[in-house]
N, C-alpha and C positions, 0 to 999 in steps of 0.2 A: 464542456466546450468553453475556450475562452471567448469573451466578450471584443465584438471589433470598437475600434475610437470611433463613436459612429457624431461624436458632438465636438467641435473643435471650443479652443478658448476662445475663440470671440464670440462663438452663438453663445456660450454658458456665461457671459459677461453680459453680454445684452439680455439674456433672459432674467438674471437677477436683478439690471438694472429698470427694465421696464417695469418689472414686478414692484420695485421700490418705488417708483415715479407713479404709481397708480394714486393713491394719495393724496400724495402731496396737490397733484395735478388737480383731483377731482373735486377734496374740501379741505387741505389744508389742516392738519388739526394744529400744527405748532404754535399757529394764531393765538390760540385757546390757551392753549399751556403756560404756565410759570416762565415768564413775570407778565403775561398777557398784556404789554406793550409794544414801543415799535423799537426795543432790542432784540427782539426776536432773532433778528439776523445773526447779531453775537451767539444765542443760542445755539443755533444753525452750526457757528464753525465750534462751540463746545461740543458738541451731538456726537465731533468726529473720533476722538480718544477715546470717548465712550465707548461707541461701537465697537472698538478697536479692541478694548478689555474687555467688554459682554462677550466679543465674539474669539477670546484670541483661548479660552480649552477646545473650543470645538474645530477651529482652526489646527491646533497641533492633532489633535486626532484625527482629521482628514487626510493630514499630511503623512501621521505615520502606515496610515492603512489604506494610501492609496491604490485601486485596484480592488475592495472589496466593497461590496454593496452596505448600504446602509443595514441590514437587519444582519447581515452575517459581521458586523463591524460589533452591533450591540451583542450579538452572543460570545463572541470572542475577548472581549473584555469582561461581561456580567457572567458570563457563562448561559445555559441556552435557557433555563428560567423566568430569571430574572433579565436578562436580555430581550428574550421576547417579549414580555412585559414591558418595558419599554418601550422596545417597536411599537405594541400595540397602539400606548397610550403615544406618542408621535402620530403613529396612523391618525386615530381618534383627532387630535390637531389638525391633520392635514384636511381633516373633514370637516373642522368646524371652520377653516381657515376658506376654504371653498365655497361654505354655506355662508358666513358673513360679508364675502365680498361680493358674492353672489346678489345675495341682498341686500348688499349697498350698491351695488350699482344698477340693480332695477329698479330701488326707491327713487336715484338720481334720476334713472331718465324717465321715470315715472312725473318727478316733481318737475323739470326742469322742460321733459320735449314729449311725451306723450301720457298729460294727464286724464283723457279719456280711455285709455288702451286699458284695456284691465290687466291689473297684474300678473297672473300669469301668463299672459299670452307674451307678456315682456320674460319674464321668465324663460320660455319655452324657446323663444328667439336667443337666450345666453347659452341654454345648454344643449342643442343640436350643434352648433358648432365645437363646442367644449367635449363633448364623446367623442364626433368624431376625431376630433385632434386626441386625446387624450387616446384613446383606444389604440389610432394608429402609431402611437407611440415617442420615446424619446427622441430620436432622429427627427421626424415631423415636429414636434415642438423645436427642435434646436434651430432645425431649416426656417423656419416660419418667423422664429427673434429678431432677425439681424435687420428686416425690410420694416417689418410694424412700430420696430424700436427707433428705430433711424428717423423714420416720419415724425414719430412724439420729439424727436429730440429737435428733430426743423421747425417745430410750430414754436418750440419754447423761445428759441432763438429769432425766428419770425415776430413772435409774441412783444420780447423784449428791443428788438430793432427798432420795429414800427409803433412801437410804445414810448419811444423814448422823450419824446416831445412833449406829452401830454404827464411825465413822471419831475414830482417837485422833493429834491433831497430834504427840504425842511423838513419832513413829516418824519424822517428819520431822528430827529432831534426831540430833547435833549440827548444826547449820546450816554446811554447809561447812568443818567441821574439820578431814575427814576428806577432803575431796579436794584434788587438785593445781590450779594454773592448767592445764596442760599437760593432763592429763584431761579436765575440764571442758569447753577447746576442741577437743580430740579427738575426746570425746562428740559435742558440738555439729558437727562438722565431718561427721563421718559420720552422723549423723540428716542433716542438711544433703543429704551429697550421695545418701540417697533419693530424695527429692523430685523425682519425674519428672515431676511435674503439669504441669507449665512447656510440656510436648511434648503435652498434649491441646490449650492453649491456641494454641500454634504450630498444630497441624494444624487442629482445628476451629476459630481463627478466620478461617478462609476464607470460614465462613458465615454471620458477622457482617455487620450495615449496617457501612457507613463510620461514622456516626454515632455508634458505639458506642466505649468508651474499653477500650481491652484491658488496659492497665497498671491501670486503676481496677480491672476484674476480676480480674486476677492479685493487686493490693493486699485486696479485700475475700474473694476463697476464700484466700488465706493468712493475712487477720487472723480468719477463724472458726474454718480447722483448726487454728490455735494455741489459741484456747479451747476449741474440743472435746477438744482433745488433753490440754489441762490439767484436763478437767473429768473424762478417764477415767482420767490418770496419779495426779491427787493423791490420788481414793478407794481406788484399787486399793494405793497405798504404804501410807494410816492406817488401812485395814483388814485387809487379808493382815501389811502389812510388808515389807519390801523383801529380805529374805532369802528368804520364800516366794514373794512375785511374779516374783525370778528366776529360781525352777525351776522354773515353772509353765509348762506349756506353752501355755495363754493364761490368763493372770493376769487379764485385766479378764473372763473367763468366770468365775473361779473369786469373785473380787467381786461379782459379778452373782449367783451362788449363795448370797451370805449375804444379799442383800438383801428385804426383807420389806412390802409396800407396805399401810395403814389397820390394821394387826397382825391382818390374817387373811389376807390375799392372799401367797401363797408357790408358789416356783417361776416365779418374773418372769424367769429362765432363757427362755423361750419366748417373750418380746419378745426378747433378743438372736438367736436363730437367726432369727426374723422378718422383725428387720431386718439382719443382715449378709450370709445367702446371696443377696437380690436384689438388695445393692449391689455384692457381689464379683461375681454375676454379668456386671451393667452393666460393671465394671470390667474383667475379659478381654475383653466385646465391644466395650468401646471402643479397646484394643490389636491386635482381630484387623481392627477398621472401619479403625486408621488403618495396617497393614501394608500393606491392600488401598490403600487410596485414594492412598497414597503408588505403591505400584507401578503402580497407573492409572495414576500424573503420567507415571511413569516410561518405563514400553512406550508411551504417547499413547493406553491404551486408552478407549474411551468410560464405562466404567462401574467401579466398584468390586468389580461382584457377581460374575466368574467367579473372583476370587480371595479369595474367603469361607469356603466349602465346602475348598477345598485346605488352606486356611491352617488351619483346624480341624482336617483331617484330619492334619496334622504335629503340632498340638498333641497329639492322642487318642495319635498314635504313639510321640509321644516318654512320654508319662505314662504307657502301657503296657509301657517298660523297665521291669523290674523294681527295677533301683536306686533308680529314680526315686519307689518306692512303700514306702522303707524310713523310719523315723522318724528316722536319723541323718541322711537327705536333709532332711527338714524344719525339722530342726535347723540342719543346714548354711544352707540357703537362707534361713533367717528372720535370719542371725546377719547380724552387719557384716563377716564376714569375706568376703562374696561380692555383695550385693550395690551398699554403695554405688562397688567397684571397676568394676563394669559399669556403673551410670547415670552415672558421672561423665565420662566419655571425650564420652558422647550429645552430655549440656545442658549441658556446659561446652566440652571444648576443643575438639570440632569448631565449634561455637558461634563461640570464640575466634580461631580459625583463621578465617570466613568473616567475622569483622567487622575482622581483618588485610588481609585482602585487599579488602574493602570499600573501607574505606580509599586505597588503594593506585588500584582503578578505580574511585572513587566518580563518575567525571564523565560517563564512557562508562554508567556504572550507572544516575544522574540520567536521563541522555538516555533510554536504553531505557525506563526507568518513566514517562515522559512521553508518550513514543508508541506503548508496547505494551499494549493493550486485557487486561485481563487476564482470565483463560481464564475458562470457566464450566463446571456440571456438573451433568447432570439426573438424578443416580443419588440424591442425597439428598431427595426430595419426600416 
């Protein structure tokens, strides 16, 4: 049966973008990174060619096989082995990807708004809503983007409005005096290879019309999360300072606390919790939606939903190690020391590796896309 366009391009823009803005929004790691000054922002508009080459084999392979799901896309180039195998190890990602931000965002609101609540009961409050979205499917996640994401993006703008009075350009200075070339691209290179967005794009656009231009999508949610991103990096440096926004364990929270909206509105603080716990939410459930849907492709199972519930329940078990609940962990995982090591392997070399060999069967590959009906799936309505 074919698959209806059941996600249009703007909810699949917004859901990449929200998914990208979690971050940044919550602790910032850029701060941190190479040249660990207040060029950062130069970083910021390096990060963007990056991206653009980390993500531009898996870009052309969306594009040429658009219409087929991600796990019949890996058997059809690796063939159905070594293909699944990949899948697998994807899945495995989309499950670690779920469980670390899982666990960074109940460390957050653990340190930040409820340090009496014991931990998992913070937990249990992220993943009742995250099944059920996630179970109920693609469509439901696409539906649910465009309102959650809109909000984060009025508070940023909110943020920086009523911020502006209390933000001093000096602390932007010296203008690159103080960093290296070498830093700079470093910087930029590891912000870069975060950016996992690239693999909502790959997985949910399966549920796109033909009609729709996915590269244009991946072009306009990467040309907004660069302006969001600059609109939460520049006030968080001219108002804290770049010295205090690095030990801050989320710097554009601590921003958000000096700001003061019509000079009697105070504690705007509670637009940010507002809007970032139901985008981070969205954000695990679309890592735990696309572990399932990939391991569907995988086993030929019909539906995405028997492996919702499990996938969660791995998530809850690994959060409930106790290491996993200590502030050096949070530290660790938010830092570039652990992350962009793990996303880069995903959206790049395997990427690189299937558009090698692409190449290579591109004729036998041609032929099959021309006469293999491509699959369909009734679990996203």
């Amino acid at each position: 049966m074919r698959k209806k366009p059941l996600i249009t391009s703007f909810q699949l823009v917004m859901m990449a973008l929200g998914s990208a803005l979690v971050f940044p929004y919550m602790f910032m790691p850029i701060l941190n990174g190479p040249p660990a000054n207040q060029d950062v922002w130069f970083v910021l508009i390096l990060t963007l060619p990056y991206i653009i080459v980390i993500n531009a084999p898996i870009l052309f392979i969306m594009r040429r096989f658009r219409g087929r799901s991600a796990a019949e896309t890996f058997e059809m180039i690796m063939g159905k082995p070594i293909g699944k195998t990949f899948a697998f190890f994807n899945v495995l990602f989309f499950i670690f990807c779920s469980t670390a931000c899982m666990d960074i965002t109940g460390l957050f609101i653990k340190i930040y708004f409820m340090s009496e609540t014991p931990f998992w009961a913070i937990i249990v409050f992220l993943i009742v809503p995250l099944a059920y979205l996630s179970f109920k499917g693609a469509g439901a996640i696409g539906r649910s983007a465009p309102f959650l994401i809109m909000f984060l993006i009025f508070t940023i703008f909110f943020f920086f409005i009523f911020g502006i009075g209390k933000m001093d350009p000096k602390d932007l200075q010296p203008v690159l005096a103080e960093s290296t070339f070498f830093d700079l691209n470093l910087g930029a290179f590891l912000t870069a290879a975060r950016y996992s967005e690239i693999l909502i794009l790959f997985v949910f656009s399966f549920y796109l019309s033909k009609q729709a231009n996915i590269i244009k999508a991946f072009g306009v949610a990467l040309s907004v999360f660069a302006v969001c991103f600059m609109l939460i990096l520049l006030p968080t440096i001219m108002v804290l300072g770049d010295e205090y926004a690095r030990h801050s364990f989320s710097a554009y929270y601590s921003f958000a606390g000096q700001v003061e909206a019509f000079g009697f509105i105070t504690r705007v603080q509670a637009l940010f919790v507002l809007a970032l716990f139901p985008v981070a939410i969205l954000k695990v459930t679309m890592y735990n939606y696309m572990a399932s849907h990939v391991l569907a492709g995988v086993l030929g199972a019909k539906s995405h939903r028997a492996f919702v519930i499990p996938f969660a329940a791995v998530s809850f078990a690994v959060c409930m190690i106790p290491v996993m609940q200590k502030t050096h962990t949070f530290l660790f995982l938010t830092s570039d020391r652990f992350f962009p090591f793990v996303i880069l392997p995903v959206i790049f070399v395997i990427p690189v590796i299937m558009l090698i060999v692409y190449f290579f069967r591109r004729k036998k590959i041609s032929a099959a896309l021309m006469s293999k009906v491509p699959e369909g799936e009734d679990e996203a309505k």
